[in-house]
Residue, then its C-alpha position, 0 to 999 in steps of 0.5 A: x448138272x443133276x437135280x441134286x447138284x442144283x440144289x446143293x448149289x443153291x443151298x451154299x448160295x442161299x446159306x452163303x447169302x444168309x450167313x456171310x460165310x461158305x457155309x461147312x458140308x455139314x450145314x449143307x448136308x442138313x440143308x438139303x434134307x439130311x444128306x452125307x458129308x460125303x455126298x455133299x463133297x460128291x456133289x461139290x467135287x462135280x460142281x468143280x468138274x463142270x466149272x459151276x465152283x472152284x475149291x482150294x485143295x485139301x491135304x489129300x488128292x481130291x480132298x476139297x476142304x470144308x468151306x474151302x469153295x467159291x461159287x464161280x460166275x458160271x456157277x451164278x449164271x446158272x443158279x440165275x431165274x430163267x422164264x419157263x415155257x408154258x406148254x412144258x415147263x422147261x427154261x427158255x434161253x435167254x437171248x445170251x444163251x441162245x444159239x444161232 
């Protein structure tokens, strides 16, 4: 997941959490400084691919409508704090995360 895509994850759980409603591509385009509608549908569509949201098809083939999306529990887990390592500053694996 890109920088971008985390922080458009974010603003719909933060405006979500905020409002009581998904919020429109609009209000998540002008939440992230001012991005395209298009860019945001963009960066939800791959937030659908990579399983982090799930979105009710539109009218047209990969159309996701406007506030038609859910954040899924891989989608929160993702947006959940992680500690950070103090010599780089990378997130650590939690004990669920970790590989054996």
């Amino acid at each position: 997941m890109t920088g971008r895509q985390r922080q458009v994850l974010q603003t719909i759980a933060d405006l979500r959490a905020r409002n009581g409603v998904m919020p429109s591509m609009r209000e998540i385009g002008a939440a992230c400084g001012g991005i395209t509608i298009h860019a945001v549908a963009c960066h939800i569509a791959a937030l659908v691919r990579v399983g982090a949201m799930t979105g009710l098809a539109g009218s047209r083939p990969g159309y996701i409508a406007s506030r038609g999306y859910t954040i899924t529990a891989a989608g929160h887990a993702l947006l959940a704090p992680h500690a950070l390592c103090s010599m780089c500053g990378q997130p650590v694996p939690t004990t669920t995360e970790a590989t054996p």
